[in-house]
C-alpha positions in Angstrom: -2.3 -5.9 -17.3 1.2 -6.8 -18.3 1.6 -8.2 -14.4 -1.8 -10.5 -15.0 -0.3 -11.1 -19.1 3.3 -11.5 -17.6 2.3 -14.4 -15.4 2.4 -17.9 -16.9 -0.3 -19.0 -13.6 -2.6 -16.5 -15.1 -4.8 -16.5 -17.8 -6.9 -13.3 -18.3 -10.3 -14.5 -18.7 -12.6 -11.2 -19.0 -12.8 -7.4 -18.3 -15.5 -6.0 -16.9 -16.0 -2.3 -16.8 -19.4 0.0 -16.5 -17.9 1.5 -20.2 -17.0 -1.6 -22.4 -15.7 0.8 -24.6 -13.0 1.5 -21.8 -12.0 -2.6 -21.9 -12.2 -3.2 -25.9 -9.0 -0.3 -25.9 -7.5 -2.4 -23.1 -7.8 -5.8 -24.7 -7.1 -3.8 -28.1 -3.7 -2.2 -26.9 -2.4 -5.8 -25.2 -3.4 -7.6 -28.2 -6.1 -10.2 -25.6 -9.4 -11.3 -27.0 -10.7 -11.7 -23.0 -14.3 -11.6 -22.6 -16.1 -8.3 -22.5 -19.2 -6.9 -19.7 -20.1 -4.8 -17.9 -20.9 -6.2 -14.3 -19.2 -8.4 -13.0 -22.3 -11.0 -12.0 -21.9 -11.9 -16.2 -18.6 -14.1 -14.9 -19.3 -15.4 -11.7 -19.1 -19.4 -12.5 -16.2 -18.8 -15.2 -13.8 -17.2 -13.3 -11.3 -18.2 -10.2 -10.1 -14.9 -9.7 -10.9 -11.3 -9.3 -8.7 -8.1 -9.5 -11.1 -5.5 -8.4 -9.5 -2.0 -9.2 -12.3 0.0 -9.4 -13.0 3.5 -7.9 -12.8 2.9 -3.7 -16.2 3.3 -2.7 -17.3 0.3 -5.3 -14.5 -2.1 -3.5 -17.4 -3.1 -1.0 -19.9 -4.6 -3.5 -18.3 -6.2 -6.2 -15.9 -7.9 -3.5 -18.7 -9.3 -1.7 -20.4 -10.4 -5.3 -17.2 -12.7 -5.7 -16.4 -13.9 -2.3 -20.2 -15.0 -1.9 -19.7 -16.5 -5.5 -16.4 -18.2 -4.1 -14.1 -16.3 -6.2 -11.3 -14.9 -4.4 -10.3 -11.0 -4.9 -7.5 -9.3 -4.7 -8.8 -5.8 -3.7 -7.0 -2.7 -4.8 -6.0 -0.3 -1.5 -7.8 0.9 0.1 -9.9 -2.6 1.1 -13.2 -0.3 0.9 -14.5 3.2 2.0 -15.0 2.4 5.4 -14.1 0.6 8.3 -17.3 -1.3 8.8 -17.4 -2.1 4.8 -13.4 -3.6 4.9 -15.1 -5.4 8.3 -17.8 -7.1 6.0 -15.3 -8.0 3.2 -12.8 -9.7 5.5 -15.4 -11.8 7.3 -17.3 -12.8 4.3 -14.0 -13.9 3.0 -13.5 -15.9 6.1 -16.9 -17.4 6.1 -16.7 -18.4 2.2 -13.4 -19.6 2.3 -11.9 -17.5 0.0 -8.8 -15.4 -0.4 -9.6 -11.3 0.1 -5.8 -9.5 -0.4 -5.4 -5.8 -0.4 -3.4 -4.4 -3.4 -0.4 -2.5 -1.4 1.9 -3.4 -3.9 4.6 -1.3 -2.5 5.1 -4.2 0.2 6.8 -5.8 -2.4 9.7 -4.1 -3.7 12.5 -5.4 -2.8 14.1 -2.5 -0.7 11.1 -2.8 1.4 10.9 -6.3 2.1 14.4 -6.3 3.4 13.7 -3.3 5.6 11.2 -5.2 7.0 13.0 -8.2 7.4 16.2 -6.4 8.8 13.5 -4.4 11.6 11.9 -7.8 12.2 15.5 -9.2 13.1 16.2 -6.3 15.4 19.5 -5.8 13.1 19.7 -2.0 13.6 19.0 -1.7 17.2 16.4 -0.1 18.8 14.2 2.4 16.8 13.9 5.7 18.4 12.0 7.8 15.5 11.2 7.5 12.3 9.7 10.0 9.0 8.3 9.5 6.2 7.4 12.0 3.4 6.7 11.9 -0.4 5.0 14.7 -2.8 4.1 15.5 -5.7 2.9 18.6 -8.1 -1.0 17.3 -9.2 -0.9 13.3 -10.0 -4.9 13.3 -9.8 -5.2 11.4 -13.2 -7.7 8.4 -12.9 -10.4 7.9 -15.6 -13.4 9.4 -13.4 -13.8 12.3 -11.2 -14.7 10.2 -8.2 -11.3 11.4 -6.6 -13.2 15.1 -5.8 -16.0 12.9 -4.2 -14.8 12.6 -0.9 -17.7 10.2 0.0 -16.2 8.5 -3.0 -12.8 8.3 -2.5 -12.8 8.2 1.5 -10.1 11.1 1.7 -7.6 12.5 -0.1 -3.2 12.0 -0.2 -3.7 10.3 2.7 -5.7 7.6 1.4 -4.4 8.0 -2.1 -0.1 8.1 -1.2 0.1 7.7 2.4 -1.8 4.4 2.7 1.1 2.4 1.8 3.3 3.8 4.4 0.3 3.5 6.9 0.8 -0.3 5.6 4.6 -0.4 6.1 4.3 1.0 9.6 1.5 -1.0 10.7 3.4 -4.4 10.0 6.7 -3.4 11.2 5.7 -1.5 14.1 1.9 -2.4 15.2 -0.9 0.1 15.7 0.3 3.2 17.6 -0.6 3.8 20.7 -1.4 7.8 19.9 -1.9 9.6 17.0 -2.0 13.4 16.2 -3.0 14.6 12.5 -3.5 17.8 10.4 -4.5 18.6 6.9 -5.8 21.4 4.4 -9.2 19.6 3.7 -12.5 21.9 3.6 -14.7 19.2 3.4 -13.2 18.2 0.5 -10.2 15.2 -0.4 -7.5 17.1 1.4 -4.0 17.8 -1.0 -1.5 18.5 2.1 -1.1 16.3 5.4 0.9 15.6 8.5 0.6 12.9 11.2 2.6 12.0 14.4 2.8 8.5 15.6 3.7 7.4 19.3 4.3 4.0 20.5 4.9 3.2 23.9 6.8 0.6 24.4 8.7 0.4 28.1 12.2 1.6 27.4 12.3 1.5 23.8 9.1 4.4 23.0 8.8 4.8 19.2 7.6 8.5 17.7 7.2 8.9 13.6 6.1 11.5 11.4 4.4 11.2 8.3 4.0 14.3 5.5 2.2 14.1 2.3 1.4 16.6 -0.2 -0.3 16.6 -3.8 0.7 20.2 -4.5 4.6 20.2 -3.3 7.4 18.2 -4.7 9.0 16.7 -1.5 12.2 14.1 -1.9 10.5 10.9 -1.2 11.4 8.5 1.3 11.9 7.4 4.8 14.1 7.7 8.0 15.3 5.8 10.9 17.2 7.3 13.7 18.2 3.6 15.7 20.7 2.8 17.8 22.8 1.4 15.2 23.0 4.5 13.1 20.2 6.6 10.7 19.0 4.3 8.1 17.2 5.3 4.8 15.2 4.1 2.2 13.6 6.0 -1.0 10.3 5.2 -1.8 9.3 4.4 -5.0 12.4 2.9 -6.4 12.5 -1.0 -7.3 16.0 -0.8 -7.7 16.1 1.4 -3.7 18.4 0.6 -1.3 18.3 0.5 2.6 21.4 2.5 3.6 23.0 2.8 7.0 25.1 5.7 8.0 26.8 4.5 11.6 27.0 7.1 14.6 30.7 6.5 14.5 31.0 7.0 11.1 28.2 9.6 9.9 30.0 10.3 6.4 29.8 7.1 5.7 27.5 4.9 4.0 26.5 1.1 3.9 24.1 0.0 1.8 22.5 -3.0 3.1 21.5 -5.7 0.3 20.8 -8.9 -0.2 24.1 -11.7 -0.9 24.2 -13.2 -4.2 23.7 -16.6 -2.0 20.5 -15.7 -0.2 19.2 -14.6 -3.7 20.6 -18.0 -5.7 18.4 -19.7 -2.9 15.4 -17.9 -3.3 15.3 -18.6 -6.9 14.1 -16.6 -10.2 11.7 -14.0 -8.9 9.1 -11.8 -10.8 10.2 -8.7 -12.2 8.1 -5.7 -10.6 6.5 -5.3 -7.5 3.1 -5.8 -9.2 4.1 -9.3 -10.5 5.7 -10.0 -7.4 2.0 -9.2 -5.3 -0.1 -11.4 -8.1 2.4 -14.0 -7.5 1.7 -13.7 -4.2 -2.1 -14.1 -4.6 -1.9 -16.6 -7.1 -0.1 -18.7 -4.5 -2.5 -17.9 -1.7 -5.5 -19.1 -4.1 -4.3 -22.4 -5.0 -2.5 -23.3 -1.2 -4.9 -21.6 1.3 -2.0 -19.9 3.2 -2.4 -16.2 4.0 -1.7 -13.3 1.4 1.5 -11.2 2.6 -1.3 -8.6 3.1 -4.5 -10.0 4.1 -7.6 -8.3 4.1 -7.5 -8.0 7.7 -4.3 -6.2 7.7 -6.6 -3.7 5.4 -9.2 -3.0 7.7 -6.1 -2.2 10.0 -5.2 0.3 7.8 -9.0 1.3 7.6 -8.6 2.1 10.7 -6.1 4.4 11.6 -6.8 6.2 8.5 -10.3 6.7 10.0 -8.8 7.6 13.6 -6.3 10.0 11.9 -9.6 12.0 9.9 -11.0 11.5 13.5 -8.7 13.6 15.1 -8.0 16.8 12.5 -6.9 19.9 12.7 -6.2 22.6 10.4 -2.7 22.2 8.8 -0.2 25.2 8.8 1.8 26.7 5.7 3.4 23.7 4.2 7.2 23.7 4.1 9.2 21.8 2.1 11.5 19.4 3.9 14.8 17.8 2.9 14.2 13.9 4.1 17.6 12.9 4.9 19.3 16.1 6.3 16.7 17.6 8.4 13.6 15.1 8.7 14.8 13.9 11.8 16.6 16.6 13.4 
């Protein structure tokens, strides 16, 4: 809400909610008089645009209720509950001429778009390994108890947290060539997980790690071991840096940022990575160029999360890890 209030491109026309008790507190605690139902077929015709951030298994319908209606949706993440259903959304998009963007909003800090920029550029060298880790103690705090449905949900931290690294990885690296994967789920939305990640790639093989965890505070972030040096990021942060400490120079930092030039020429830009992504969307409606993350892109994600639940195996005791001094050694 204040991203969609925030943004003078915007102009909230209704919310739409199964409880319209749920959307009268909304409108009533942002001061909007937007109009109020409770399915979204009672504004196809009146609106342009759809967020759609609604428990994951619902993504599939509603999405293709707009994008048959020619509104285009940006799509919370994950892009639906399956693989096939993301499939259906992206080519019904396609066929309708619509926009269909996946909410990873965490492409858009500003950390992580200049990681991916300085990786694109080859500026650190080759990458020979890379982890990734964040955790928390509970965060399970949505409106509904559709997260203890895994039917509902489609999985557990690794769908809820680690889908926006899966996202990270998938458009700086490409889909890996092997995959290994273990968690603490009973049949349930699993709380604790682990993945491996190979790439082959000639001389220049890639291996990453990946650990998640809903029930142990772990120091978010990510590391690179490259040829250049061991690069980091936290996660999380708008205000992270990407910091380079040099093989030559291991107690030493450099943090990488953006020059004052680069950022004069790239004008005023939203404040927020949420702004940032509906600013994004906005300008993919009105242009017809490409979202920064298409929906496409998350059936890509779809899918390795699907191959990753694919190929499970129990996960040991969890151990806490300390990112920076030990993730990679």
């Amino acid at each position: 809400m204040p991203a969609v209030l925030g943004c003078p491109d915007v102009r909230l026309a209704a919310l739409v909610d199964r409880e319209p008790q749920r959307c009268r507190q909304i409108a009533e605690r942002f001061r909007v008089e937007p109009k109020i139902c409770t399915d979204v077929r009672e504004v196809l015709g009146e609106i342009d645009a759809a967020i759609i951030a609604t428990p994951n298994h619902t993504h599939h319908p509603i999405a293709l209720e707009c994008i048959r209606a020619g509104v285009h949706c940006l799509v919370e993440k994950p892009l639906a509950a399956t693989v096939a259903e993301g499939e259906e959304i992206a080519a019904a998009a396609e066929q309708h001429r619509v926009v269909a963007a996946v909410g990873y909003s965490s492409r858009f800090i500003d950390a992580v778009e200049l990681l991916g920029e300085l990786i694109a550029a080859g500026s650190f060298g080759k990458i020979h390994r890379f982890a990734y880790q964040f955790g928390t103690r509970g965060g399970w705090n949505p409106a509904s108890s559709y997260i203890l449905d895994r039917n509902a949900i489609g999985g557990g931290v690794t769908v809820v947290v680690g889908t926006h690294f899966i996202d990270w990885m998938l458009a700086w690296f490409g889909y890996p060539n092997e995959i290994a994967f273990a968690d603490d789920s009973l049949g349930g939305p699993e709380a604790n997980a682990a993945a491996t990640f190979r790439y082959t790639r000639g001389d220049a093989p890639l291996v990453g790690t990946m650990r998640l965890s809903k029930t142990v505070p772990l120091p978010p972030g990510l590391a690179l071991e490259t040829e250049r040096g061991m690069v980091s990021l936290e996660d999380k942060s708008i205000a992270a840096d990407v910091v380079l400490r040099p093989h030559e120079t291991p107690r030493h930092e450099m943090i990488v940022r953006r020059s004052p030039t680069e950022k004069r020429a790239g004008g005023v830009r939203p404040t927020g990575n949420f702004a940032r992504q509906l600013v994004d969307f906005v300008t993919a409606c009105r242009t017809g160029t490409p979202p920064r993350v298409s929906a496409r892109q998350g059936v890509e994600s779809l899918r390795l999360i699907r191959q990753l639940y694919a190929v499970r195996t129990p996960l040991p005791e969890f151990v806490p890890l300390n990112l920076v001094s030990g993730a990679l050694a």
